[in-house]
C-alpha positions as CSV (number, residue, x, y, z in Angstrom):
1,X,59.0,126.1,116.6
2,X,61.6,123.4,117.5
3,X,62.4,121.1,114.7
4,X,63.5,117.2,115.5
5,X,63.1,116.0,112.0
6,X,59.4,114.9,112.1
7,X,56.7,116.5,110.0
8,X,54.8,119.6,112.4
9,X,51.5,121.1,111.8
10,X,51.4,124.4,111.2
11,X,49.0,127.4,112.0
12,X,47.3,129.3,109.2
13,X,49.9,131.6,107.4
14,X,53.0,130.0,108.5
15,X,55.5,128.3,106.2
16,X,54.9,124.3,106.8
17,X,58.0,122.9,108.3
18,X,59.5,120.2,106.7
19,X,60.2,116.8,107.4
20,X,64.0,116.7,107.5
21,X,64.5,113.0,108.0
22,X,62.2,112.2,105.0
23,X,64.6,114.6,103.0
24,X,67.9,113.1,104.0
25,X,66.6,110.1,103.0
26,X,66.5,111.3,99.7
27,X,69.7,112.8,100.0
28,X,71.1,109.8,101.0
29,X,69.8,107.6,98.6
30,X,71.2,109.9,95.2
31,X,73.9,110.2,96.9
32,X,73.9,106.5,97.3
33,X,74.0,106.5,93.2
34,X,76.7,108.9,93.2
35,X,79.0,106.4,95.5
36,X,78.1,103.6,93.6
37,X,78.8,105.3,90.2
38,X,82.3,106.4,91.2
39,X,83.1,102.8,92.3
40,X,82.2,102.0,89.2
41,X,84.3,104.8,87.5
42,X,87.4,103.3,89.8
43,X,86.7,100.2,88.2
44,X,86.5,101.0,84.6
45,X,89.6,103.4,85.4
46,X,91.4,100.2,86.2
47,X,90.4,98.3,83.4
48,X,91.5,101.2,81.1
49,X,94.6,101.0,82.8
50,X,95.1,97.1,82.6
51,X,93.9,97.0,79.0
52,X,96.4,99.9,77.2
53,X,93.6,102.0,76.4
54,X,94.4,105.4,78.3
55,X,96.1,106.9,75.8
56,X,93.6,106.0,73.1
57,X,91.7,109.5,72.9
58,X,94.5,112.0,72.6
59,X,92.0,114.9,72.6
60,X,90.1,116.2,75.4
61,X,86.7,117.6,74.3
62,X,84.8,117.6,77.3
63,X,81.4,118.8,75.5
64,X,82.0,117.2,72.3
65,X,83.5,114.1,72.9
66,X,80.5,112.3,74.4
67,X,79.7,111.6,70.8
68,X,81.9,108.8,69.6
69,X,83.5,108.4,65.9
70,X,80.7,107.6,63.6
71,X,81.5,105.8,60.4
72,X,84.7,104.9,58.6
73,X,85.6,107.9,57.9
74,X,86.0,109.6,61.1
75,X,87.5,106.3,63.0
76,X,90.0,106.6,60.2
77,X,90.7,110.4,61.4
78,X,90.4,108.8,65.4
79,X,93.1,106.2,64.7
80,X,95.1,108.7,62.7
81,X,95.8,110.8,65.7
82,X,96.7,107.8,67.7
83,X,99.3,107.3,64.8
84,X,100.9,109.9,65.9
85,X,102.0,109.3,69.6
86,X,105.0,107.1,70.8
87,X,102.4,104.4,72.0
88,X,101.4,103.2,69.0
89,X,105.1,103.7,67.2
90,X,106.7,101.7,70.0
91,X,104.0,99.2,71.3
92,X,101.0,98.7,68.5
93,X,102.7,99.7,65.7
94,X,100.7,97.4,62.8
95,X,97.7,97.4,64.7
96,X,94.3,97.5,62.6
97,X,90.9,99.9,63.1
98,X,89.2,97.4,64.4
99,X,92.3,96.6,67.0
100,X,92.1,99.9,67.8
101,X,88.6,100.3,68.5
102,X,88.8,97.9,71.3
103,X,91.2,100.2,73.4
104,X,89.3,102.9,72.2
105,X,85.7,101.9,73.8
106,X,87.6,101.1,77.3
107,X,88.8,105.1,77.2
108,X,85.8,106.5,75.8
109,X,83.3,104.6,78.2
110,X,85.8,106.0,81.3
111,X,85.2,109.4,80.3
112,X,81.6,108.8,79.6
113,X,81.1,108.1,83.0
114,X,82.9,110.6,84.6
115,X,80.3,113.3,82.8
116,X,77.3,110.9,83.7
117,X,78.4,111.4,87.2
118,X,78.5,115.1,87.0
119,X,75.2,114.8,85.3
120,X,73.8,112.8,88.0
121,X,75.7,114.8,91.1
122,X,74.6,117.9,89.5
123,X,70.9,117.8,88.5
124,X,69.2,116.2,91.6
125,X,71.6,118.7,94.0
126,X,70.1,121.9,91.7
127,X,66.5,120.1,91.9
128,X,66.8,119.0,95.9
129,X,68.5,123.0,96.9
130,X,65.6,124.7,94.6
131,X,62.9,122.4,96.4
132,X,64.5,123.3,100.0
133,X,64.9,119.3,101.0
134,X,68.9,120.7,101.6
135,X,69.5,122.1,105.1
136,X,71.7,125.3,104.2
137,X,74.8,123.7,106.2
138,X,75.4,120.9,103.8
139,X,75.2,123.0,100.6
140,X,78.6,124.2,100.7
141,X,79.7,120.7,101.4
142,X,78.0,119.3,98.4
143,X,79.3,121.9,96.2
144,X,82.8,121.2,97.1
145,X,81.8,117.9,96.1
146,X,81.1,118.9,92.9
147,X,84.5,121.2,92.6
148,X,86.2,118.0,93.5
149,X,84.6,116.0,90.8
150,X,85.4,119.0,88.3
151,X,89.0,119.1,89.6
152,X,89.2,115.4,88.8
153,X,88.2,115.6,85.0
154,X,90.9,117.9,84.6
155,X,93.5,115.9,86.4
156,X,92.7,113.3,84.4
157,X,93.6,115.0,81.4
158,X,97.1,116.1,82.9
159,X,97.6,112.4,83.3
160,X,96.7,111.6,79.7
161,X,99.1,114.3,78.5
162,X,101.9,112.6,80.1
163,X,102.0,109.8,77.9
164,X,101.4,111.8,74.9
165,X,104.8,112.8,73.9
166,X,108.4,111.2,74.9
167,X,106.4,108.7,76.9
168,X,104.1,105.3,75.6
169,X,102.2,105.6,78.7
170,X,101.3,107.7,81.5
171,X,103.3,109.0,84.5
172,X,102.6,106.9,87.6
173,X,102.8,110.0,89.7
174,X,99.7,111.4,87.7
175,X,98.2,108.0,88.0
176,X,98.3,107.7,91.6
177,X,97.3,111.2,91.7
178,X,94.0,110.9,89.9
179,X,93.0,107.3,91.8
180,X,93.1,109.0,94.6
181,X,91.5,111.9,94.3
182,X,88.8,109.4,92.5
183,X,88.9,108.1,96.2
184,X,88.7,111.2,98.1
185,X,85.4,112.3,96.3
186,X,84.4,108.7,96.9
187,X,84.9,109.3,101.1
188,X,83.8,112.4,101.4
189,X,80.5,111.5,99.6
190,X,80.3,108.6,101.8
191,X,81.5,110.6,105.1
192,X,78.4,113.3,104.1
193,X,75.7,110.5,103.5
194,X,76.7,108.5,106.5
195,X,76.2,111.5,108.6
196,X,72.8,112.1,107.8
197,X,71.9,108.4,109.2
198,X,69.8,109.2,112.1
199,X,70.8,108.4,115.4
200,X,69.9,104.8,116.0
201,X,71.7,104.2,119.7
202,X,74.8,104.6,119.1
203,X,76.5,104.0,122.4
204,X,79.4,107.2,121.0
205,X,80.4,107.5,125.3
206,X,82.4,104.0,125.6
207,X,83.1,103.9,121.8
208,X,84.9,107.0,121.9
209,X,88.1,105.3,122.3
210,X,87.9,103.0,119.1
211,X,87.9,107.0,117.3
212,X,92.0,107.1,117.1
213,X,92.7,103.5,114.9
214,X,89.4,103.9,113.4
215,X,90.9,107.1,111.3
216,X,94.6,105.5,111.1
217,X,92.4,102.7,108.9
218,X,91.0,105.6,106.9
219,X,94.2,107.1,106.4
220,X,96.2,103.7,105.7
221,X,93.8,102.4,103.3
222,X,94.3,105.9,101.6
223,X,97.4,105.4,101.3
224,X,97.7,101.6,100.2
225,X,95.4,102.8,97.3
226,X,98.1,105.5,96.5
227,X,100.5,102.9,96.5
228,X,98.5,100.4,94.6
229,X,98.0,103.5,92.0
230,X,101.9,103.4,91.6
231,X,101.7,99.8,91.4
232,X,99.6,99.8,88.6
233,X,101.5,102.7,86.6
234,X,105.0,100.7,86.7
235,X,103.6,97.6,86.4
236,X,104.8,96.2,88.9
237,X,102.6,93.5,89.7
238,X,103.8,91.7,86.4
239,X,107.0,91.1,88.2
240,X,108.3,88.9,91.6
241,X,104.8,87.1,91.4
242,X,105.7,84.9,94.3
243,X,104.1,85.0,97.5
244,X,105.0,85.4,101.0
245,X,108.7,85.7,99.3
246,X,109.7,88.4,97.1
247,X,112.8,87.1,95.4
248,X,113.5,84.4,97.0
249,X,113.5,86.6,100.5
250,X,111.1,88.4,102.9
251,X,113.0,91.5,102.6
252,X,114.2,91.5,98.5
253,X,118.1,92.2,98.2
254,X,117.7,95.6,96.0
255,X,115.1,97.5,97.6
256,X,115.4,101.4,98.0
257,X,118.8,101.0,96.0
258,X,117.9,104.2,94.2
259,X,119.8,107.3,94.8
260,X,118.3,109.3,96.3
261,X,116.7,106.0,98.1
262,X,113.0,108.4,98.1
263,X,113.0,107.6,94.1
264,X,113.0,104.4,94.5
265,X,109.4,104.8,96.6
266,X,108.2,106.1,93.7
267,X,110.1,104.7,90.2
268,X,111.6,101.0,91.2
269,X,109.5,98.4,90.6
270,X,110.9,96.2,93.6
271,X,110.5,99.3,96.3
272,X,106.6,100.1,95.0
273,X,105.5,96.5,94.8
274,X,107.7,95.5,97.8
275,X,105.9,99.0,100.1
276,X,102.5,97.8,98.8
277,X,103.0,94.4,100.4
278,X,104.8,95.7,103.7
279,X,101.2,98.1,104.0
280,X,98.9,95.5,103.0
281,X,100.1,93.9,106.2
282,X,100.0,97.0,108.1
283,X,96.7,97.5,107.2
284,X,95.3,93.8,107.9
285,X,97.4,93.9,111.4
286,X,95.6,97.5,112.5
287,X,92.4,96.3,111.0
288,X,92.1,92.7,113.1
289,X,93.6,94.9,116.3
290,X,90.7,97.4,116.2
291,X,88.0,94.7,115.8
292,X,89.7,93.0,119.1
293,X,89.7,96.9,120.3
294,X,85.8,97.0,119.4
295,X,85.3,93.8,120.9
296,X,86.7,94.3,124.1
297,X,85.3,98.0,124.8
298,X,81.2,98.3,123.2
299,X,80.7,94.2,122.6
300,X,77.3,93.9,120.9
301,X,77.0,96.7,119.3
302,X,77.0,98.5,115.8
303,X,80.3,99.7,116.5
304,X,81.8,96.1,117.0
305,X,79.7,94.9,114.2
306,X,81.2,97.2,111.6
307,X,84.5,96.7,113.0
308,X,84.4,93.3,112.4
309,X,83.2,93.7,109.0
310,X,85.9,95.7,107.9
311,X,88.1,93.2,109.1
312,X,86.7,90.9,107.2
313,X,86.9,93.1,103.7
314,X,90.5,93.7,104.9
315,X,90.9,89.6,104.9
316,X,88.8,89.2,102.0
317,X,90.8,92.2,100.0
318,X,94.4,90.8,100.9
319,X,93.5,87.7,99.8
320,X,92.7,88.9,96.1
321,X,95.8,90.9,96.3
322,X,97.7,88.0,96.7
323,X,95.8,85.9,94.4
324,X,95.9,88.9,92.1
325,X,99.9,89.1,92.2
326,X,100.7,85.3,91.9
327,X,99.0,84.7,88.7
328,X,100.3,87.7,87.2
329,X,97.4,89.7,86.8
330,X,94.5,88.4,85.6
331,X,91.9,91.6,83.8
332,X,89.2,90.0,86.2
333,X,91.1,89.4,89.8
334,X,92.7,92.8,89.0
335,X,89.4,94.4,88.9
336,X,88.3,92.9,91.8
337,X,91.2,93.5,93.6
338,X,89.9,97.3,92.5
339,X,86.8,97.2,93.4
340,X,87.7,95.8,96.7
341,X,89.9,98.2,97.3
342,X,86.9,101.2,96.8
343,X,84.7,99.0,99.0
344,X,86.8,98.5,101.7
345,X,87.3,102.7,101.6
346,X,83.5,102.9,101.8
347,X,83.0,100.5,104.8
348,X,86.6,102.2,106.8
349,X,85.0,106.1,105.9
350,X,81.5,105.1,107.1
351,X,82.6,103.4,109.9
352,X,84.7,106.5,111.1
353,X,82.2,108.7,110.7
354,X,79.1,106.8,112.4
355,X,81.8,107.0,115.7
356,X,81.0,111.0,115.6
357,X,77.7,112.5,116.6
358,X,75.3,112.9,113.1
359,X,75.1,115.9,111.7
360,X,72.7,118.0,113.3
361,X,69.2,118.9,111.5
362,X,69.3,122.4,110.6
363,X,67.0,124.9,108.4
């Protein structure tokens, strides 16, 4: 019996078929939660960042640790072992419980999401293979979804150890490591939903050629977020708030003056912030070419239209970076500088993957 994804009558003593397109709906909409819930972790990631509060839980108790001090007593013992790292000895040395409890919530609420996420990846995918509403192609797909997302708590304990001894805060390297990976499950969840859209028309024949800058957006805005993940773990975005000039000059006197010049990708302030910029305009440049591209080729279409959309998000994202940067920043243009960042990810992934064929229906 052929299947197209619409419900089928069956003859007495057959199994019924199912109704594929009704199940990927479902699919797509908890694994519309699960997007939206790691954007949300990216978020509160940054704010634990901005606010000093990574290294605030020095322990990790992944089963345990859901259940936050209760009482004085046990804050006490909480702020105790934060006495004991070079954090507090060199930066909040003096600070008070309740002073403490503030960075403390920030920490504690990041890794509370991170297990609600598991929670909520793990229980509807058990409930949706048991019920047979997941075609068997996509299982392994989902549950390297889920490795990922285990992968990522325990990166994100490596990173905490960094700042725990000889350090008060956490290596950049680590930091950029675990954004984006936070970002990779974030496209590949969004790459697996959006190709479960049924076909609506798609004219893929003349939009084939908008395939090759449509993935050099994915991979640049990958790696702008890297970049912005070093960004944040030097701090460089406290410094040469000035904008278009760095300095006093387009191209900063200083930069890549480490030797060897690689480090200075990677440790110097002036280099990280100064590549961040140079990609940001990269990005922006390929992103405004490949809506012209989309223009030009499949006019009036979905493809054009999401180009163009993602051009805008590019604009719209830039402009908050630079907002961002010039009043040395702000907790709330940061975040949203953040959360643009995730959102422009979603719409360049989406839009990649809506140029290939949908993922054919399958037992």
């Amino acid at each position: 019996m052929a299947m197209d994804g619409l419900a089928t009558k069956t003859t007495a003593g057959q199994a019924p078929v199912r109704d594929r397109q009704q199940d990927r709906a479902l699919i797509r909409l908890w694994l519309g939660a699960v997007i939206l819930m790691v954007i949300a972790m990216i978020v509160v990631g940054g704010a634990t960042r901005l606010t000093g509060s990574g290294l605030s839980i020095t322990e990790w108790k992944p089963i345990h640790g859901v259940i936050p001090p209760i009482g004085d007593v046990e804050w006490q013992e909480e702020f105790a072992k934060y006495q004991q790292i070079p954090q507090y000895e060199i930066v909040n040395k003096g600070m008070t419980v309740d002073e403490f409890k503030q960075i403390f919530w920030w920490e504690w609420g990041h890794r509370l999401l991170g297990r609600l996420i598991g929670v909520v990846f793990f229980v509807p995918f058990v409930l949706l293979w048991m019920t047979g509403r997941i075609e068997r192609r996509l299982v392994p797909r989902l549950l390297g979804l889920f490795a990922l997302g285990g992968l990522q708590g325990a990166i994100g304990w490596w990173m905490v150890t960094s700042g725990l001894v000889n350090r008060i805060s956490v290596s950049q390297y680590r930091l950029a490591i675990h954004l984006i990976i936070a970002c990779f499950i974030l496209g590949a969840a969004v790459w697996i939903s959006r190709g479960l859209v049924p076909d609506r028309g798609e004219n893929r024949k003349n939009s084939a050629p908008l395939k090759g800058m449509a993935t050099f957006l994915v991979v640049v805005v990958f790696l702008q977020i890297f970049l912005g993940g070093l960004v944040a773990g030097l701090k460089a975005g406290l410094t040469y708030n000035t904008w278009p000039l760095m300095a006093g000059n387009i191209i900063p006197s200083g930069v890549f003056d480490y030797d060897p010049a690689w480090r200075s990708v990677f440790e110097d302030v002036m280099t990280v912030q100064f590549d961040h910029r140079v990609v940001a305009y990269l990005l922006f440049i390929a992103a405004m070419i490949h809506a012209f591209q989309a223009w030009k080729l499949v006019p009036r279409t979905p493809a054009a239209r999401r180009a163009r959309h993602l051009a805008l998000l590019v604009t719209a994202q830039a402009g908050i970076g630079i907002a961002t940067l010039v009043a040395v920043v702000p907790l709330d243009l940061a975040l949203l500088h953040q959360f643009g960042a995730a959102v422009v990810l979603w719409a360049a992934v989406a839009h990649r993957r809506a140029l290939n064929e949908p993922t054919p229906i399958t037992a």
